[in-house]
C-alpha positions as CSV (number, residue, x, y, z in Angstrom):
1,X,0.0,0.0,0.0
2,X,1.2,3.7,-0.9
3,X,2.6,5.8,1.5
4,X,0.1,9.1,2.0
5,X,1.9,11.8,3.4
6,X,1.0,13.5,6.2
7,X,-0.5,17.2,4.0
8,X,-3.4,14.9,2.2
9,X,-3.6,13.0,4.7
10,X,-4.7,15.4,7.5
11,X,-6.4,17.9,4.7
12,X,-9.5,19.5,6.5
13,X,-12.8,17.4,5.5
14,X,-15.0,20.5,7.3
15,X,-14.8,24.1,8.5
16,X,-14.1,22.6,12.6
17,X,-10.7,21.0,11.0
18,X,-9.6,24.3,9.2
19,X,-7.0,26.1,11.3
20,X,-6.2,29.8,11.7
21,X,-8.3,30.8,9.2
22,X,-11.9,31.9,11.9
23,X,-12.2,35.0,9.8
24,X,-13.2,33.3,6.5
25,X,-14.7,30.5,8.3
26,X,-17.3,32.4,10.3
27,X,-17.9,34.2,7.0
28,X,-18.9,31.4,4.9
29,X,-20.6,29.6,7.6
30,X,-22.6,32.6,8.3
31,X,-23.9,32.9,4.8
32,X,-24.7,29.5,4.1
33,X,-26.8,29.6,7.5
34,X,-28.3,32.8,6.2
35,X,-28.9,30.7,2.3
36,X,-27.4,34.1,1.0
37,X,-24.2,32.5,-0.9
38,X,-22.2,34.8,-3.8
39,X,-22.2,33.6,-6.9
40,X,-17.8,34.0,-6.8
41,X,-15.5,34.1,-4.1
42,X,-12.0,35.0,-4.9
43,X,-9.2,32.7,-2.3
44,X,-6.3,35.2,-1.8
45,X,-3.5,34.4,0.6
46,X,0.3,32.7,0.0
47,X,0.7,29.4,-0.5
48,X,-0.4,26.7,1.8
49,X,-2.5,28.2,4.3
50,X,-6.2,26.2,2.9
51,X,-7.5,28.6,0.2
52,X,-8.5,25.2,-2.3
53,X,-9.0,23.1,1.0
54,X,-11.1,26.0,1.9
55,X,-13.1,26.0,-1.6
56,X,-13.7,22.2,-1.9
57,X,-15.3,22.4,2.1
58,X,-17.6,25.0,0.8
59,X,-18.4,23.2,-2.4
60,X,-19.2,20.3,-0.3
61,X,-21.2,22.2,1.8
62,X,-23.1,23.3,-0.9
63,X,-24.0,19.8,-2.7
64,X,-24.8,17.8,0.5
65,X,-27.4,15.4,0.6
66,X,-27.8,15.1,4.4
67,X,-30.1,18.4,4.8
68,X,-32.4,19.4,2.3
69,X,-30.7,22.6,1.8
70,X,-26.7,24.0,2.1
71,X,-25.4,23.1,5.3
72,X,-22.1,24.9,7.1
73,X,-21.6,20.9,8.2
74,X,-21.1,18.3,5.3
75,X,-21.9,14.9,6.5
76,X,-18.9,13.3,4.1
77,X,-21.0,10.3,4.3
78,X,-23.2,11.2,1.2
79,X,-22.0,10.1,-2.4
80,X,-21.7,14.1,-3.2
81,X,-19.3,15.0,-0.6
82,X,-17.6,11.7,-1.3
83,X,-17.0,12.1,-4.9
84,X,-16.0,16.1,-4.3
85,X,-12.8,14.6,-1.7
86,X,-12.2,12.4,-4.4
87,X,-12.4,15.1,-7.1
88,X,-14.8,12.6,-9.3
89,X,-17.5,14.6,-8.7
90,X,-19.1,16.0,-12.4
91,X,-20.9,19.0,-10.8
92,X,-17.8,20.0,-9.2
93,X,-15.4,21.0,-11.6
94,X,-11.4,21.8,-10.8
95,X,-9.1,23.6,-13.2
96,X,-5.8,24.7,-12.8
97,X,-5.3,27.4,-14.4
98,X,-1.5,27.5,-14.8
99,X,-2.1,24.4,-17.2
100,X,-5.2,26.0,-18.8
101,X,-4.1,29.4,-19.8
102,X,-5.9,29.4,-23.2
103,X,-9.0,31.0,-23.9
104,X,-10.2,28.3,-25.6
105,X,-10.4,26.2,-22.3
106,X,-12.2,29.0,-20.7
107,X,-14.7,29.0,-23.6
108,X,-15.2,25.3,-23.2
109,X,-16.0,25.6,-19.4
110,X,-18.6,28.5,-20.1
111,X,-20.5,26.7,-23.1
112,X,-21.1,24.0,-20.1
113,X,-22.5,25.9,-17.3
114,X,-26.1,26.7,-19.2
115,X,-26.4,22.4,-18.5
116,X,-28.2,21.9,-14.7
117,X,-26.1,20.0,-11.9
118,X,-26.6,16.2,-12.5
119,X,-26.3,15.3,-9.1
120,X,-26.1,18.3,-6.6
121,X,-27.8,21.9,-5.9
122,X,-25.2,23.4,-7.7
123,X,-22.5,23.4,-10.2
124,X,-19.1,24.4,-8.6
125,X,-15.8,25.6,-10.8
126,X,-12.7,26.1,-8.9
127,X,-10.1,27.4,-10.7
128,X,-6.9,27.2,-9.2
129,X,-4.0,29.9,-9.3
130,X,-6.5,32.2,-11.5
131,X,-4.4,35.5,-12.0
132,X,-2.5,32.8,-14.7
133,X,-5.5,33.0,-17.2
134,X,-4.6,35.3,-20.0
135,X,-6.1,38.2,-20.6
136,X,-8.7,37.1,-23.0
137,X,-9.8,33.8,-20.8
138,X,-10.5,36.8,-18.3
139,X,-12.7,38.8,-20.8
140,X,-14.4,35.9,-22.2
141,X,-15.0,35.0,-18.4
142,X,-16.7,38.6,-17.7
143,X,-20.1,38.1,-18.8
144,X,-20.7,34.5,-17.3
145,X,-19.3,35.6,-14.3
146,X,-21.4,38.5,-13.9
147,X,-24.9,37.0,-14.7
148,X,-24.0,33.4,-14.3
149,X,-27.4,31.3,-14.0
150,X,-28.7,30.7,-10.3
151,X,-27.1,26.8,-10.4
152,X,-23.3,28.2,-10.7
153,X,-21.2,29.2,-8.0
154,X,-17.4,30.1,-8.9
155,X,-14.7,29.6,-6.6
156,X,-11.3,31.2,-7.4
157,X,-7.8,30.2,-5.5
158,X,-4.9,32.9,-5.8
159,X,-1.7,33.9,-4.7
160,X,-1.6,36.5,-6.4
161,X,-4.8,39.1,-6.0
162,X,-3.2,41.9,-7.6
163,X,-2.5,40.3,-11.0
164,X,-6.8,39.4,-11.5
165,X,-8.4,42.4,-13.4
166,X,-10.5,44.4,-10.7
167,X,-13.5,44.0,-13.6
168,X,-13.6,40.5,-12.4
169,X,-12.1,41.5,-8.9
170,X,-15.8,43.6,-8.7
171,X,-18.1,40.6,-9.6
172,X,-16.4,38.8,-6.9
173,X,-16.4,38.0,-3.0
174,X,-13.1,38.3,-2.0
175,X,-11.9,36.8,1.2
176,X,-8.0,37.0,2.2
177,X,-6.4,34.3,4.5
178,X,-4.0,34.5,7.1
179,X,-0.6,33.0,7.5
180,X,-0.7,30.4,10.6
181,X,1.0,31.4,13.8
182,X,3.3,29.7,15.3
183,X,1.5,28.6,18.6
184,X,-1.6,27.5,16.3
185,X,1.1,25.6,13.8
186,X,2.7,23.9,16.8
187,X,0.0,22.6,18.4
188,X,-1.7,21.1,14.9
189,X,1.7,19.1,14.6
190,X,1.6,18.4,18.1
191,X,-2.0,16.2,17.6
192,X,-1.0,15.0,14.1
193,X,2.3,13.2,15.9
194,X,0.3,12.2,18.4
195,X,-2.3,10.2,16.6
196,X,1.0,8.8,14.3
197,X,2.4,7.5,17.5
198,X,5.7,9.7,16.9
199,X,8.1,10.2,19.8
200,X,9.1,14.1,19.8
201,X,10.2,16.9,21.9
202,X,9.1,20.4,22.0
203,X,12.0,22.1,20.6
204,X,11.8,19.7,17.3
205,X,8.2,20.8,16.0
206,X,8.9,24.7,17.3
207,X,11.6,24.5,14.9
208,X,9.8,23.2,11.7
209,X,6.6,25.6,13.0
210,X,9.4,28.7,12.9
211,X,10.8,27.2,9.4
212,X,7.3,26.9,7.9
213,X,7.0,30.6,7.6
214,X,2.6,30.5,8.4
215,X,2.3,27.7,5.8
216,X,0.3,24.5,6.9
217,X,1.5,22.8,4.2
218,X,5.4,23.5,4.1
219,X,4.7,22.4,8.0
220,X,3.3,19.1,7.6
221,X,5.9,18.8,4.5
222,X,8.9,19.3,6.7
223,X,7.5,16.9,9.2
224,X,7.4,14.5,7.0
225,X,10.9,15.0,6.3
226,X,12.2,15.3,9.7
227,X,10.2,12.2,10.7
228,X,12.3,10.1,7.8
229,X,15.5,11.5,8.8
230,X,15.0,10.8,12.2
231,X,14.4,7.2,11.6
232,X,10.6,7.9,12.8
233,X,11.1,10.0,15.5
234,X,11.9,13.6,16.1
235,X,14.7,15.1,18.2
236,X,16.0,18.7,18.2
237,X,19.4,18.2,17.3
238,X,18.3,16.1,14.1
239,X,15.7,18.5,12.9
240,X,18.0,21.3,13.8
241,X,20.7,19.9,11.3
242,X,17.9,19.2,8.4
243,X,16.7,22.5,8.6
244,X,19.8,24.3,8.6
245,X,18.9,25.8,12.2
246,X,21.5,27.4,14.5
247,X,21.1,27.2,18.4
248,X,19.4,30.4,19.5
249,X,22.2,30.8,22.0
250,X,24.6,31.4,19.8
251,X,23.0,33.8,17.5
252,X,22.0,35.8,20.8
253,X,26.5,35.7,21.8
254,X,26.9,37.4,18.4
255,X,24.0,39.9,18.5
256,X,25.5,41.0,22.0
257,X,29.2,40.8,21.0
258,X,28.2,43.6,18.2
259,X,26.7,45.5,20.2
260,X,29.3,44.9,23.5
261,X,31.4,46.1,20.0
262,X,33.9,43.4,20.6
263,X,35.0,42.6,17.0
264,X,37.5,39.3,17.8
265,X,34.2,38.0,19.6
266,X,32.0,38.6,17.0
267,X,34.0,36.6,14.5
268,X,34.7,34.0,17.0
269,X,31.2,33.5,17.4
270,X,30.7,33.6,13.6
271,X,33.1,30.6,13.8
272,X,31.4,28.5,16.1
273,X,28.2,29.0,14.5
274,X,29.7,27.9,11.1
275,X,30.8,24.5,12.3
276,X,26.8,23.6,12.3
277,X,26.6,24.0,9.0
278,X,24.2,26.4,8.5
279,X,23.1,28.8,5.6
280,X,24.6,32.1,6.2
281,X,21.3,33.9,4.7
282,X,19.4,32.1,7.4
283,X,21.9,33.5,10.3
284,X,20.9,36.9,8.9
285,X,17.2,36.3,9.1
286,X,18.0,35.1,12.9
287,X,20.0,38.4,13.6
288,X,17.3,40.7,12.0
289,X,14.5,38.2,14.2
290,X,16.2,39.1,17.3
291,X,16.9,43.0,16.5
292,X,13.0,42.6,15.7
293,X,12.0,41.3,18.9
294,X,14.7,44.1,20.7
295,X,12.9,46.8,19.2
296,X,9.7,45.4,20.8
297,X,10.8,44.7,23.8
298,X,12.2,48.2,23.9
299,X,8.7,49.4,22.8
300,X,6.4,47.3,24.8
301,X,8.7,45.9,27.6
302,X,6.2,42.4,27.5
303,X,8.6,40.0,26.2
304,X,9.0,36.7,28.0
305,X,12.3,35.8,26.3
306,X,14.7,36.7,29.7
307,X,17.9,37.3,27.1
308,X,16.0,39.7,25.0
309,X,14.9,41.5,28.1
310,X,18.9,41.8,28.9
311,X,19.9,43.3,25.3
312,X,16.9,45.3,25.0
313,X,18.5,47.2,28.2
314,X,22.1,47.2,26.8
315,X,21.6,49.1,23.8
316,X,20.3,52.3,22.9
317,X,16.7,52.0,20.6
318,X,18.6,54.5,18.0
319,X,21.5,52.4,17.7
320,X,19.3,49.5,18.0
321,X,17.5,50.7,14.6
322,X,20.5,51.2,12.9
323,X,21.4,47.3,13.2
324,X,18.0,46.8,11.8
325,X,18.7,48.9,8.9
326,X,22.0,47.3,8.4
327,X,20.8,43.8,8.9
328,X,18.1,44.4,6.4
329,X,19.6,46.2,3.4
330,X,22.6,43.6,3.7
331,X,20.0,40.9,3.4
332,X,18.0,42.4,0.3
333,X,21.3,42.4,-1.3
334,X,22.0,38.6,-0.4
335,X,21.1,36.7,-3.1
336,X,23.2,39.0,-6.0
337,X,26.5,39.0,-3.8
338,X,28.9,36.5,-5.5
339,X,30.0,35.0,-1.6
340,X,27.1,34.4,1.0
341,X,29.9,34.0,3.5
342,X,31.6,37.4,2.7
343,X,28.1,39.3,2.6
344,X,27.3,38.3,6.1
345,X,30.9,39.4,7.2
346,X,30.6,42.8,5.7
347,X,26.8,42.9,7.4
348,X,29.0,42.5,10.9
349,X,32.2,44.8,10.0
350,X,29.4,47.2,9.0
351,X,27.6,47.2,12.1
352,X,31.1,47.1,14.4
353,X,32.3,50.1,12.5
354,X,29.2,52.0,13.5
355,X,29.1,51.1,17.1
356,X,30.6,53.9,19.1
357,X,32.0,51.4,21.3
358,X,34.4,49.8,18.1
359,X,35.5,53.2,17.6
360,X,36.4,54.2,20.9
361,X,38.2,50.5,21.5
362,X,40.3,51.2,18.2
363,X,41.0,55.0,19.2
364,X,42.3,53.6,22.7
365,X,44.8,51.5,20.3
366,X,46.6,54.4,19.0
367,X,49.6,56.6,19.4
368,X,47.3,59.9,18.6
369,X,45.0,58.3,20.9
370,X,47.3,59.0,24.0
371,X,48.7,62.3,22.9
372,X,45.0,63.8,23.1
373,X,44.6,61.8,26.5
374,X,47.9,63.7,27.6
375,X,47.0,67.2,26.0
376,X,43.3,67.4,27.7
377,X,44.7,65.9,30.8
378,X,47.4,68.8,31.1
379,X,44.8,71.4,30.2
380,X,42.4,70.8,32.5
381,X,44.6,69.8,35.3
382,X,47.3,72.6,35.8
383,X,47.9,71.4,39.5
384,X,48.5,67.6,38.4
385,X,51.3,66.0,39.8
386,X,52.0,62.0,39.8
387,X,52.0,61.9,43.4
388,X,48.8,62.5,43.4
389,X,45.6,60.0,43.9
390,X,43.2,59.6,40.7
391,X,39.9,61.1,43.1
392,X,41.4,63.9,44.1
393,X,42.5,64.6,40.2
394,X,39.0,63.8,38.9
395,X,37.1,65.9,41.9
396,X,39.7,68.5,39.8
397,X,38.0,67.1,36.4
398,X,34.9,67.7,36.3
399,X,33.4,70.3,39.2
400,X,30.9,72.0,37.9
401,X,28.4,72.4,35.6
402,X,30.7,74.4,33.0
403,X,33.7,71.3,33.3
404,X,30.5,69.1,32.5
405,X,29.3,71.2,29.2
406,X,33.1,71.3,28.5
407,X,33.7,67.7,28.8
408,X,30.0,66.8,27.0
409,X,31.1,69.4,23.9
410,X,35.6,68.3,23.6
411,X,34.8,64.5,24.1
412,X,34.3,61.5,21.3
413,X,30.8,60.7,22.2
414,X,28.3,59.0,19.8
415,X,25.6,60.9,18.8
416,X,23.3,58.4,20.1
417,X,25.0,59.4,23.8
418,X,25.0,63.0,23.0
419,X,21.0,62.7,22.3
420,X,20.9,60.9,25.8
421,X,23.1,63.0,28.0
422,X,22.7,66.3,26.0
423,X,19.8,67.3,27.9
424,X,21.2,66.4,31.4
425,X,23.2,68.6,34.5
426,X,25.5,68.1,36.5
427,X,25.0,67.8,40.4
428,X,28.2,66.0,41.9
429,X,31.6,64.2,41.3
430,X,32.5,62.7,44.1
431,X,35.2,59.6,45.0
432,X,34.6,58.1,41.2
433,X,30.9,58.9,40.8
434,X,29.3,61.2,38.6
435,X,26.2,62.3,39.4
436,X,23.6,63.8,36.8
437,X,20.3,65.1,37.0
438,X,17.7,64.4,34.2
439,X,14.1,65.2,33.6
440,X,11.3,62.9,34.8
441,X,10.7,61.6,31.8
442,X,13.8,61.3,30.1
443,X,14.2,57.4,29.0
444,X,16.4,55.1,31.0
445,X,20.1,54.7,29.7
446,X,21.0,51.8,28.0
447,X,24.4,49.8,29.9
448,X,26.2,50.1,25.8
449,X,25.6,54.6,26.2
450,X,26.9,54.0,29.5
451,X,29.8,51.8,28.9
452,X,30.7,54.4,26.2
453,X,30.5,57.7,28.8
454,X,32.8,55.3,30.8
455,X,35.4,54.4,27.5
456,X,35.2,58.4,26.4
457,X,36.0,59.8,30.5
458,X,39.1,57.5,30.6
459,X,40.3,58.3,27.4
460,X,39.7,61.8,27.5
461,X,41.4,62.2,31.2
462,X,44.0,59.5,30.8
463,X,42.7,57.6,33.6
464,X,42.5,54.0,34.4
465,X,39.5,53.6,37.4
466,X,36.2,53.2,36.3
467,X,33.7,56.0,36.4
468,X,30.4,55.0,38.2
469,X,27.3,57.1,37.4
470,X,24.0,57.6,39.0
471,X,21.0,59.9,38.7
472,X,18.9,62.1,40.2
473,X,15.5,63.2,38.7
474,X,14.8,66.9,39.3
475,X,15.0,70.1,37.2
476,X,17.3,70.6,34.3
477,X,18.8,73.9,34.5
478,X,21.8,74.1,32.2
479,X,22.3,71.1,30.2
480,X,25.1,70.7,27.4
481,X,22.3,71.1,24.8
482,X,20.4,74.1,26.0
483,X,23.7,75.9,26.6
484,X,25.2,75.0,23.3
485,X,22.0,76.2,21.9
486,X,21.6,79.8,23.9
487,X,25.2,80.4,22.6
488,X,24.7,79.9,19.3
489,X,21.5,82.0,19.3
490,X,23.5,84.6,20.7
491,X,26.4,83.9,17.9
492,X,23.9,84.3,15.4
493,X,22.1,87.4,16.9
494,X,25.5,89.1,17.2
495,X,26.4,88.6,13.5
496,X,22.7,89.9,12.5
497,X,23.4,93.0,14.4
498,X,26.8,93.3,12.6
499,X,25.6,93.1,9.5
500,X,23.0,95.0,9.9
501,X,25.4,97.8,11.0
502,X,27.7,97.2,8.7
503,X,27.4,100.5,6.4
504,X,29.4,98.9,3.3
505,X,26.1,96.0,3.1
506,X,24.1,99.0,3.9
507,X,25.2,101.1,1.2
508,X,25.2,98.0,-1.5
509,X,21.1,97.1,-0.5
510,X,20.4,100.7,-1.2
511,X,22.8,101.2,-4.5
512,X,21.2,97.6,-5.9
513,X,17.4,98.1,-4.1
514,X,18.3,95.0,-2.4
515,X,17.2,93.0,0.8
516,X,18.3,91.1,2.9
517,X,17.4,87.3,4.4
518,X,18.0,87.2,8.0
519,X,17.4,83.3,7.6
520,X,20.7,83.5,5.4
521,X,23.0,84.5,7.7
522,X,25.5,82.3,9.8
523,X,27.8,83.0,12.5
524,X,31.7,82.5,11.8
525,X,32.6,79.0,13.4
């Protein structure tokens, strides 16, 4: 006996079976209970997700012999219901019509629907995959479609809405499915193993669920893989290596070694990762699925994932974006870059070289590097001697509000820092700690921003301890942004005045009847 895999086998034979899919369901069930069914119904969604499955339930709802009119609940017991789930039914008729493109197939199917059902209530055409007819099978279609007689229904299957003509689009009831969820996906596998008496842990079907993209098809497709590569059972490590997966934990090491902006750690990771084998577009998808669920957690704070929590607090949401970006345009380019491997290495060099924390590592490297340290430590510190202790030099460092602004304005900060501590004040330095005040509510700082204000102090003071830093909410008096700010206003106002004084421009406007734009004029730098 043949071998039925597990897709046909476990197709829906009713609207309870159908999964995922309540929307279009309560729809069609509602209008058959109502005897007010549309003539067509357009099937739009991506592939395996029920749209045909979907069509042949209704048709079978439609022909049923076990009520005496359309019932949202065919018996499948009845020879009409029977023969439809065989597809030997003659008043059901299915076309693809990838195979059928002609219009002379379309004109053959209309000359037969003036002939009555033999058998059923109505005569049902599904055509599958419609948006291939050409464009002439759709115009010869038109008229039928529109006045078709009261024993016709049309069902139409697509992938592809956009591509049907919205003349037949109009004539139409169009209903759009839904990709499965996960949690849906899972537990359908979960029952259909279950009733094959297959031995299988959790982590096994999450990972074909996650790989079948909202398809119940691909789903039950890979599980019928996985189930003959694991000798009739499933385990995680097995599935893992058929699908290509990579352990989460891993991928997670790399995503915070990027943005830690540890570049021998990154790579190192990289390599571990490689030795599973694994398609390098699919550890980008991974690091653009975590970066997703970052961003959320940074939006919503309700994730239940303990290491996204953690990341979400180390990184700034800016920066955060930028990965995104990065991630993303690398992977539209994937499939024209002549080296997979070398297109995901670029996709992490990319994102290193933007992270402030790279920059500030590499700058710590260098001979300039230390001259600065040694040039902004002797101007600010005209009292510095070696003998004495690094608190009593940094209570010299930074004292005030002013030695703040000065420090926030000379120093290498990122301008994803600058947009966090810009509109902060200063309150205290004392034995290591700075103290700032900021606004009630000003967003928490992410540990990467602070790990950087940390890098740029000891690089800019040519110290070694590490700077602790605290806040205090309260008012904002002066902060680096609002006195930068006030002093350019007053730049600009003084070189309005100036000009405006000047009696050479003054002279010129009145010789040439000129004016002149206030908006145009900028202060010497």
């Amino acid at each position: 006996m043949s071998y039925e895999v597990l897709a046909r086998k476990y197709r829906p034979i009713n609207f309870e079976e159908v999964i995922g899919q309540n929307n279009v369901v309560k729809a069609l069930v509602n209008s058959i209970k109502q005897e007010k069914v549309h003539q067509a119904y357009i099937f739009a969604g991506t592939r395996g997700i029920g749209k045909t499955t979907i069509a042949r339930i209704l048709a079978k709802c439609l022909n049923c012999e076990s009520s005496s009119k359309p019932t949202p609940n065919p018996c499948n017991k009845c020879s009409n219901t029977i023969e439809i789930t065989s597809g030997r039914s003659i008043d059901f008729l299915e076309i693809d019509a990838a195979s059928n493109t002609q219009v002379e197939k379309i004109r053959e199917l209309i000359e037969t629907v003036e002939y009555k059902p033999a058998k059923g209530r109505f005569k049902i055409y599904l055509i599958d995959e419609v948006h291939m007819l050409s464009k002439a099978s759709f115009n010869a279609l038109l008229k039928t479609l529109e006045e078709p007689p009261p024993h016709v229904v049309f069902l139409f299957a697509t992938t592809n809405p956009e591509m049907i003509p919205k003349t037949v689009q109009s004539r139409c009831l169009q209903l759009n499915l839904k990709t499965v969820n996960d949690e849906l996906l899972i537990e359908h596998l979960r029952k259909i193993l279950a009733s094959e008496k297959i031995k299988f842990d959790e982590d096994s079907i999450s990972l074909i669920a996650n790989s079948a993209n909202g398809s119940v098809r691909d789903g039950l497709t890979l599980l019928d893989q996985a189930i003959a590569f694991g000798n009739g059972k499933l385990a995680k490590e097995e599935v893992g290596t058929l699908l290509g997966s990579i352990d989460n934990s891993l991928i997670f090491e790399l995503v915070e070694s990027v943005i830690n902006g540890d570049g021998k750690k990154t790579f190192n990771t990289l390599a571990k990762i490689e030795e599973l084998l694994p398609e390098y577009d699919v550890i980008l998808q991974n690091i653009i699925t975590i970066l997703h669920k970052i961003s959320l957690q940074q939006a919503l704070g309700d994730s239940k994932d303990e290491t996204v929590r953690n990341l979400a607090l180390k990184i700034d949401k800016e920066f955060c974006q930028l990965l995104y970006e990065i991630a993303l345009n690398a992977f539209s380019k994937f499939s024209v870059h002549p080296s997979p491997k070398e297109a995901l290495e670029i996709c992490l060099l990319r994102m290193l070289t933007f992270n402030p924390l790279q920059k500030l590592s590499e700058s710590n490297n260098s001979i300039e590097s230390k001259e600065i340290q040694k040039k902004n430590l002797k101007n600010d510190i005209d009292t510095y001697s070696p003998s004495e202790n690094i608190e009593d030099v940094s209570k010299k460092l930074i004292a005030s509000n002013e030695h703040w602004i000065s420090f926030f304005e000379s120093s290498k900060m990122s301008p994803f820092a600058r947009n966090h501590f810009g509109e902060m004040s200063f309150k205290s330095f004392i034995n290591d700690t700075l103290t700032l005040i900021k606004k009630s509510d000003a967003p928490d700082v992410p540990e990467n921003i602070l790990l950087e204000l940390r890098t740029v102090f000891k690089e800019y003071y040519g110290v070694e301890k590490n700077l602790d830093i605290k806040f205090d909410v309260g008012e904002v008096i002066n902060s680096p942004f609002k006195t930068i700010n006030e002093r350019e206003s007053k730049k600009l106002s003084s070189a309005t005045k100036n000009i405006k004084e000047d009696k050479d421009i003054q002279n010129f406007l009145k010789k040439f009847n000129g004016t002149l734009k206030e908006d145009s004029i900028k202060p010497v730098k």
